[in-house]
DOMIDO-820005 format. One record per residue: residue in three letters; x, y, z of N, C-alpha, C in turn. Coordinates in steps of 0.001 Angstrom, whole numbers, padded with zeros to 6 digits, always signed. Example, Ala and Ser with C-alpha at 12.3 -4.5 7.8 and 13.67 -1.06 7.14 Angstrom:
2
ALA+013190-005690+007800+012300-004500+007800+013200-003300+007800;SER+012850-002250+007080+013670-001060+007140+012900+000030+007870;
// end
This chain:
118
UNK+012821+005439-009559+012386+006582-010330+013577+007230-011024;UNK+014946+007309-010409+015662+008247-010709+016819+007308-012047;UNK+016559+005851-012200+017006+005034-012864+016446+004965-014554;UNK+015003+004145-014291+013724+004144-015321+012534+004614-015250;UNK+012368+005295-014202+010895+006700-014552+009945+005962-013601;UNK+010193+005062-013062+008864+004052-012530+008536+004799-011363;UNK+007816+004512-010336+007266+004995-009437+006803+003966-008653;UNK+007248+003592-007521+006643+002035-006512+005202+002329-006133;UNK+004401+002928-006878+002835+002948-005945+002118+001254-005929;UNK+002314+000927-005128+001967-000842-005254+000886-000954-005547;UNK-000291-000041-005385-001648-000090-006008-001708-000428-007742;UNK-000975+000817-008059-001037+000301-009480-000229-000741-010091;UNK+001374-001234-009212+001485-002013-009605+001044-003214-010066;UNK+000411-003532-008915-000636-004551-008966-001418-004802-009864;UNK-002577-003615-010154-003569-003413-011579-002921-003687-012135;UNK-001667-003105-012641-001002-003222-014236-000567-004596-014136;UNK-000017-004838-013216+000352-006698-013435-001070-007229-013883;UNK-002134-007295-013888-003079-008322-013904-003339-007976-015174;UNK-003354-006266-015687-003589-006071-017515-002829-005307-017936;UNK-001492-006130-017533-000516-005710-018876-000593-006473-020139;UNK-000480-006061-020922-000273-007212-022493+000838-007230-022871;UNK+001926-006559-022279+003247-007335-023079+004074-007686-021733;UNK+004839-008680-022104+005522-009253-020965+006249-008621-020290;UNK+007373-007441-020816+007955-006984-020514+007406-005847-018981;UNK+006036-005678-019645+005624-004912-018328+005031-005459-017325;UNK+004319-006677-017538+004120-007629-016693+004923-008391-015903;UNK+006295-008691-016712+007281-009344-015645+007335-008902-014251;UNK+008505-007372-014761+009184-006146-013867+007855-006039-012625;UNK+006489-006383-012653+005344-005846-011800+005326-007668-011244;UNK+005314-008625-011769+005100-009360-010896+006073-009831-009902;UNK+007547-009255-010470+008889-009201-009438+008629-008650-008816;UNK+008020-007291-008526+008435-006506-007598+006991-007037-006222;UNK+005703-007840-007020+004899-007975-006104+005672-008851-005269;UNK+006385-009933-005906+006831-011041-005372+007926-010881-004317;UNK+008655-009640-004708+009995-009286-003805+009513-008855-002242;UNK+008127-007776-002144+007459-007660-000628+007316-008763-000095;UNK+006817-009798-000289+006698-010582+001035+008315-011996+001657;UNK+008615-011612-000112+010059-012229+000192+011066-011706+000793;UNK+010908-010297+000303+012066-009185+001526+011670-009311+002831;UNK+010078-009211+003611+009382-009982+004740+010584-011278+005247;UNK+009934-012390+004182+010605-013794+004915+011788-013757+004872;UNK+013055-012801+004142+014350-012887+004381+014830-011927+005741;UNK+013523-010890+006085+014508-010209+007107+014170-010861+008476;UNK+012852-011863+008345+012825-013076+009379+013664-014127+009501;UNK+013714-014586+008194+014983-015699+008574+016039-015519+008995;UNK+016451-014332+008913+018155-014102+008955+017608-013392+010568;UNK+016911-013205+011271+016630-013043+012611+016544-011610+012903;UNK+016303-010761+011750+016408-008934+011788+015388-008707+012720;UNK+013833-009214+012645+012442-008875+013140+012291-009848+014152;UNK+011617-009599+014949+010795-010738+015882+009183-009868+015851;UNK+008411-010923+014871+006868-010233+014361+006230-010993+015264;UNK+006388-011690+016924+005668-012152+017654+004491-011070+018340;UNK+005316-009567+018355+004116-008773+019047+003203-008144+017975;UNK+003279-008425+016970+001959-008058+015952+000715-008898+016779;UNK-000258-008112+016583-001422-008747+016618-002595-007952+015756;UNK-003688-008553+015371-004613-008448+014697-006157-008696+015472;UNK-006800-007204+016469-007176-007439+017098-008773-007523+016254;UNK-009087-007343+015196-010111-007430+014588-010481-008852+014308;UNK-011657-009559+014124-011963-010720+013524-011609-010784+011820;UNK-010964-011955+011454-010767-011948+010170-011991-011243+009319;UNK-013107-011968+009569-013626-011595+008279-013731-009795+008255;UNK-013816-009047+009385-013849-007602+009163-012426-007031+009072;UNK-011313-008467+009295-010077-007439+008284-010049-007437+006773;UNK-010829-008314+006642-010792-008994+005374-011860-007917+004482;UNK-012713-007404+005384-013649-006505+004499-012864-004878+004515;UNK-012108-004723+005723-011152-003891+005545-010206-003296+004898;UNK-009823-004269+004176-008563-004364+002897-009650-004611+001662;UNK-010724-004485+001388-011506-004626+000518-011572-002770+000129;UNK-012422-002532+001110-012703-001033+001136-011458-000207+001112;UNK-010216-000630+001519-009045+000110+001157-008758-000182-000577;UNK-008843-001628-000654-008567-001254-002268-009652-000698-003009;UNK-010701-000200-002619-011965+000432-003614-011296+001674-003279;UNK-010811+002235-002073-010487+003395-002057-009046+003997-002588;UNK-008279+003204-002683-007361+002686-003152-007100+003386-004612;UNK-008325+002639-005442-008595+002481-007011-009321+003804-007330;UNK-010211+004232-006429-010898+005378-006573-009783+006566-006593;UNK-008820+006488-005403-008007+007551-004948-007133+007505-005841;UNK-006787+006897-006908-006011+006653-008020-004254+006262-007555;UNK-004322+005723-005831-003265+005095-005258-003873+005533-004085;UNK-002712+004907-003124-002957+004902-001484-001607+005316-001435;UNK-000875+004921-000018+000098+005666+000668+001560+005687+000262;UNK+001619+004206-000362+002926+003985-000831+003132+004659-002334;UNK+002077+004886-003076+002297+005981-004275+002187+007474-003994;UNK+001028+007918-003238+000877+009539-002670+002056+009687-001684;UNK+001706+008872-000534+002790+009380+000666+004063+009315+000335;UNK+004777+008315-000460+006175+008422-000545+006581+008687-001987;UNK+006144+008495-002799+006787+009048-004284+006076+010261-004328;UNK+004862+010261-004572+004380+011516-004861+004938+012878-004442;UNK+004487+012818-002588+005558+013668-001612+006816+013807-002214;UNK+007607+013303-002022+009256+013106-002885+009225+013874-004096;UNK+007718+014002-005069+008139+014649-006288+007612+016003-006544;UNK+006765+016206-005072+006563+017270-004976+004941+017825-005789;UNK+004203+016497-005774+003018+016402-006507+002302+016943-005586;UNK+001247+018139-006161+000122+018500-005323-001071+017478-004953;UNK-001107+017137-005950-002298+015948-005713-001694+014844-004657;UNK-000958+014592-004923-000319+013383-003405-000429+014078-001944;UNK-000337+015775-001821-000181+016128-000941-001765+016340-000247;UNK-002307+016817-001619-003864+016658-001063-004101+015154-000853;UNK-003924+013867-001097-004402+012627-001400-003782+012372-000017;UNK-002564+012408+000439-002316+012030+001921-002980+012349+003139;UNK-002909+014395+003073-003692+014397+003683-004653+013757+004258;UNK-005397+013665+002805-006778+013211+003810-006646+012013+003756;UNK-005733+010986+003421-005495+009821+004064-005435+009893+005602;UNK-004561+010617+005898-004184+011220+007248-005342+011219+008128;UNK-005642+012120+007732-007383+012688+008460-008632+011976+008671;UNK-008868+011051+007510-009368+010189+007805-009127+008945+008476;UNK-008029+008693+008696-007464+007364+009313-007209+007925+010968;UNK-007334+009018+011384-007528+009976+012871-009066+009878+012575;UNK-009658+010535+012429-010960+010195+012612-011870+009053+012897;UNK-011529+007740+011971-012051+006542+012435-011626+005872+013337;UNK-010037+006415+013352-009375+006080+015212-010494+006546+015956;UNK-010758+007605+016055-011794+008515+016856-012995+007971+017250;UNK-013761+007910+016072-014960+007362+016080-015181+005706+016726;UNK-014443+004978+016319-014176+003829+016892-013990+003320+018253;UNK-012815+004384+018547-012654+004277+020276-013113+005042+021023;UNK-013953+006092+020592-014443+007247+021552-016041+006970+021322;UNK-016856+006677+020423-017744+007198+020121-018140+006057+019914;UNK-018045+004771+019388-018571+003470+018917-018673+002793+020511;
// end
């Protein structure tokens, strides 16, 4: 941000990679998609992480519908956490602060509902 004005919300990065029309803005967005999972496999190879205790206690297909409904909410919320929670916050945007929030609140709640009440 403090370089060329950009802002890492990976939500929109993403959108805009798929309809950008000039290259120039399409490149810079498909580097940076490409750099997350490669910054991933470099801080594994070089032995930084041991990601053996991850687990994924849901069945695929309901993570899979999971990350569906995050990106509708996602697209609706006009970003998720990595644009509201950390740039936004940082710039002191009201709307990020309301938009986390209730990221917040809602992501305690379906904790809730899930393990208490389901």
């Amino acid at each position: 941000m403090l370089t060329i004005g950009r802002i890492a919300g990976v939500c929109g990065i993403v959108v805009n990679a798929m309809t950008a029309t000039d290259v120039m803005g399409r490149s810079w967005r498909l580097a940076f998609m490409l750099g997350l999972p490669l910054g991933a496999l470099l801080v594994t190879a070089l032995g930084l992480k041991n990601w053996s205790s991850i687990a994924f206690p849901a069945a695929m297909p309901t993570t899979v519908i999971a990350g569906l409904i995050v990106g509708v909410g996602a697209t609706v919320g006009s970003g998720f956490t990595s644009g509201h929670g950390i740039c936004g916050l940082a710039r002191f945007s009201m709307r990020s602060v309301v938009a986390t929030a209730t990221f917040m609140a809602t992501g305690a709640a379906t904790v809730f509902v899930v393990r208490h009440i389901i």
